[in-house]
C-alpha positions in Angstrom: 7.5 -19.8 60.2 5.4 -22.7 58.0 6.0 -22.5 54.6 3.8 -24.8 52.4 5.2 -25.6 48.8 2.5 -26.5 46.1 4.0 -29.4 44.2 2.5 -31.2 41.6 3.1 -34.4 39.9 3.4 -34.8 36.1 3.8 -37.1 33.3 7.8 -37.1 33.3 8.5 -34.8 30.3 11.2 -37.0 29.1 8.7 -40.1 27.8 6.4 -40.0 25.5 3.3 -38.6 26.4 -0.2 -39.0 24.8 -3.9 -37.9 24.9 -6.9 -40.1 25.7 -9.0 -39.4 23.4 -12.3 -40.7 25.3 -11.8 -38.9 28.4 -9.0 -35.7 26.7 -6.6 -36.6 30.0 -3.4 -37.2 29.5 -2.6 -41.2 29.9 -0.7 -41.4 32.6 0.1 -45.3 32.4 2.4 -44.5 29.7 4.8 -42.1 31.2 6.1 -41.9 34.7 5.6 -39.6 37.4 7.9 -36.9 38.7 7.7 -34.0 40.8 7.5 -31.2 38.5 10.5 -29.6 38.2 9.2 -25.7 38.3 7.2 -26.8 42.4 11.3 -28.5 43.2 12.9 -25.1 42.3 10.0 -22.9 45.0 11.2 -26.2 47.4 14.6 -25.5 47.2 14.1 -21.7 47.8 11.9 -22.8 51.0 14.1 -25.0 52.2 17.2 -22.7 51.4 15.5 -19.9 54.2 14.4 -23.1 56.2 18.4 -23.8 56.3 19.7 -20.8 57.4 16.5 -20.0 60.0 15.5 -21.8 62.8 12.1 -22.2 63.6 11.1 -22.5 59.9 9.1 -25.9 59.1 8.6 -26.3 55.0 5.6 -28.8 54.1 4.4 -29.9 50.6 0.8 -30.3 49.8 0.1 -32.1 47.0 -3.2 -32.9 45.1 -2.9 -35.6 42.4 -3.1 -39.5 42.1 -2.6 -42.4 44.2 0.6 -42.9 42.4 2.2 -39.3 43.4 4.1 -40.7 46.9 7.1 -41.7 45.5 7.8 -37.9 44.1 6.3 -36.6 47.4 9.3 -39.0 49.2 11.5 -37.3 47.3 10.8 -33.5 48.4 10.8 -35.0 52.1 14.1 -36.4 50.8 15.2 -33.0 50.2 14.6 -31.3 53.2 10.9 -31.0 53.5 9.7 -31.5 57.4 6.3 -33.4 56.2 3.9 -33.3 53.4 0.1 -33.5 52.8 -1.3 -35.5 50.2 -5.0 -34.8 49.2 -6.2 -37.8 46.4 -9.5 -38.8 45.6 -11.6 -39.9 43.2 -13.6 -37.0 43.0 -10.6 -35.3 41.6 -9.8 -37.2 38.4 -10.1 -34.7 35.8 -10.2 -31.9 38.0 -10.0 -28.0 36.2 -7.9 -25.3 37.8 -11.0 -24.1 39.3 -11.8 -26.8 41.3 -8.1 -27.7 42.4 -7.2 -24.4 44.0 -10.5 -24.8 45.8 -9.5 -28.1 47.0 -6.0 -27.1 47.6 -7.2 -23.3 49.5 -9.4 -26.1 51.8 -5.9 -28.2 52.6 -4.3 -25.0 53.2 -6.5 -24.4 55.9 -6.1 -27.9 57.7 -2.8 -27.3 56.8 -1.7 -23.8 58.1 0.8 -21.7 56.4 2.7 -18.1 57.4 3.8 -18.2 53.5 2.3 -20.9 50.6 5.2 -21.2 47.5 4.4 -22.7 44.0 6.2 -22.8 40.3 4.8 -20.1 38.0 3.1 -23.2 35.8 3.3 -26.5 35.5 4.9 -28.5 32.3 2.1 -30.2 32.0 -1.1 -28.0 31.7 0.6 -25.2 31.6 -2.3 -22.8 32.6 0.1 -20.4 34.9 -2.8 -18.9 37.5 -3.4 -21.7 40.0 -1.4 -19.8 42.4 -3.3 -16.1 42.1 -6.6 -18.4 42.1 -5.0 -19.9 45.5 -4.4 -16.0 46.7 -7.8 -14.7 45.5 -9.6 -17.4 47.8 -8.0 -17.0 50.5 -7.8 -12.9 50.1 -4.3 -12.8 50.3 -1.6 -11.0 48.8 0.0 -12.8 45.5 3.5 -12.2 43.9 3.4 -14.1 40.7 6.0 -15.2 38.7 9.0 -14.3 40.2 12.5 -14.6 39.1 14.4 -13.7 42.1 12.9 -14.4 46.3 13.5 -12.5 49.3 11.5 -14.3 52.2 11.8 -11.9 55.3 10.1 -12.7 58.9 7.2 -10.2 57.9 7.2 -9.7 54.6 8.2 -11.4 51.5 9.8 -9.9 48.2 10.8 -10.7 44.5 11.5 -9.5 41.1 9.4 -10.3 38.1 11.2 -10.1 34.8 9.5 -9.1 31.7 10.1 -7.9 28.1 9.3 -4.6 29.2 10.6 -3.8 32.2 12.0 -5.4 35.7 9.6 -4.7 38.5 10.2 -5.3 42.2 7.5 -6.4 44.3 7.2 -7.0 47.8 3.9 -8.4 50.6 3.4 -8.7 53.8 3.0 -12.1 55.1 1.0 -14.2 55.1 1.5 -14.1 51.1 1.5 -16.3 48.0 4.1 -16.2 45.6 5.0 -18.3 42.5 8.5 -18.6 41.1 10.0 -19.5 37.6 12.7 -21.4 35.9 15.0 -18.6 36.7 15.4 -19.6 40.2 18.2 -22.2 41.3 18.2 -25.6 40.8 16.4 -27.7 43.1 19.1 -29.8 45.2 19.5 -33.8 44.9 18.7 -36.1 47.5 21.6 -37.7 49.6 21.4 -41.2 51.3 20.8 -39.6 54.6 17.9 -38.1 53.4 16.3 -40.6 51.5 16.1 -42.9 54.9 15.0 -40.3 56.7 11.9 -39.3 54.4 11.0 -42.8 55.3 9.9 -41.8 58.8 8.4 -38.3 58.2 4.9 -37.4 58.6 3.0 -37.9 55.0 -0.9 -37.3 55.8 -3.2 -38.6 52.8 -6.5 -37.2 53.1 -9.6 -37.4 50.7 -12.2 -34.8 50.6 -14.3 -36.1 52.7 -11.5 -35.2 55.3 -11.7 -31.3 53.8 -15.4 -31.2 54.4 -16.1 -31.3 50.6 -18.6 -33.3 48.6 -17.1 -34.1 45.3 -20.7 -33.8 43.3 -21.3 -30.3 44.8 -18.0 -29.7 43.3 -18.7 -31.5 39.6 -21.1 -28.4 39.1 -17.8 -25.8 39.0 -16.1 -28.1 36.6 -15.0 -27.5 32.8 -16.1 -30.1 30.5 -14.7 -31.2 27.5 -16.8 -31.3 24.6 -14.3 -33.5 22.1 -10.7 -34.0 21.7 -9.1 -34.9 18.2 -5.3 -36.3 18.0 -2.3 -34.1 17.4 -2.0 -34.1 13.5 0.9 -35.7 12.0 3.7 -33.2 11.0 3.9 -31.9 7.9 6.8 -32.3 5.6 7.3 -28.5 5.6 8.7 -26.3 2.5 12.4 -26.2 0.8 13.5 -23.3 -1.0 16.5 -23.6 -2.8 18.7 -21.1 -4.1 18.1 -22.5 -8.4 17.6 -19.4 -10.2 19.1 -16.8 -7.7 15.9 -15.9 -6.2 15.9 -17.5 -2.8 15.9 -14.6 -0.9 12.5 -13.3 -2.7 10.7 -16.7 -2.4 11.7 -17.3 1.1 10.6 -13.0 1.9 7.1 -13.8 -0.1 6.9 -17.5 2.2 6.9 -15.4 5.6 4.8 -12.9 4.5 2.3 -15.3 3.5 2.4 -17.0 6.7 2.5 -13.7 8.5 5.7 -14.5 10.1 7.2 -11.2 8.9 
């Protein structure tokens, strides 16, 4: 089995991180990049079947920046067998839109028996890469998973709501997309590290995928304007002077329609 493992790199969510407000990207100069953590927990699931299965190869497709190779080490560094990386100009700015049709195109240099990815990344946040992934390539999508049972034909989860718990289950080939509820993703030993050194990391442009990046530009989302994150406010204090707290603070959350 070939399991492929959508992981994207992100502005590490532990720095500061800012908006450009010429181009609305994030500036990545500012903050460094890291694997996202929500793609390392659907790795470790892969590579926690991969373990107890042999046969099973897990690779990691990723589609981001020049800069993304040191976080790509580091899934090979965990387990991963090899890893694609797809970067290109072309791409800067990319919408969801266009990146699942760059990363559906990979997929099918690539191969794939089951394609794994976090439910959203902490970054953009937009949560539906992976059933765009699944609606391309007319496959079956489990989204948003909290628990994964990867069979050799079919593949199963459950999704966790307010509402209910619902089990789902596909037949392979399948996407699926996990959340935060899955385990940790494991650390990198020594051992590993080294040998992620001499495992196969293929960087490929679009060219390479057959694609012309100003047939893509007419798919894109543009932004119009982007305006900086107002400063805080210094918020309201009720205190309890006259005994009537309670009421002031009952008449503040109805006014703000918080109650």
């Amino acid at each position: 089995m070939r399991i492929v493992v959508l992981v994207k790199v992100v502005p590490d969510t532990n720095a500061e991180r800012t908006l450009s407000l010429e181009t609305g990207l994030a500036e990545r100069a500012t903050a460094g990049l890291v694997a996202d953590e929500i793609g390392e927990r659907a790795l470790e699931a892969a590579l926690v079947y991969a373990d107890a299965h042999d046969g099973t190869e897990v690779h990691v497709l990723t589609v981001g920046p020049q800069e993304s190779t040191a976080s790509i080490r580091k899934c090979l560094a965990m387990g991963a067998a090899s890893a694609t990386h797809v970067v290109d100009d072309g791409l800067v700015g990319a919408d969801l839109g266009l990146t699942a049709e760059v990363i559906v195109a990979a997929l099918g240099r690539v191969g794939y028996d089951l394609v794994m990815a976090g439910n959203q990344s902490t970054d953009g946040m937009g949560g539906v890469l992976p059933a765009m992934v699944a609606e391309h390539l007319g496959l079956p999508s489990l989204t948003n998973l909290a628990a994964l049972t990867i069979g050799d034909a079919e593949v199963s989860g459950t999704r966790v709501s307010d509402d209910a718990t619902v089990g789902l289950s596909a037949p392979l080939p399948a996407v699926v997309s996990v959340t935060e509820a899955l385990p940790d993703p494991r650390f990198p030993g020594f051992k590993g590290i080294m040998a992620a050194k001499k495992k196969p990391l293929e960087v490929i442009s679009l060219a390479d995928l057959g694609i012309d990046a100003e047939d893509l530009s007419t798919s894109r989302s543009i932004m119009l304007a982007v305006d900086a994150r107002p400063p805080r406010g210094a918020g309201v204090r009720i205190t309890d002077d006259d005994g009537d707290a309670g009421t002031r603070l009952a008449a503040f959350l109805a006014e703000n329609h918080l109650i």
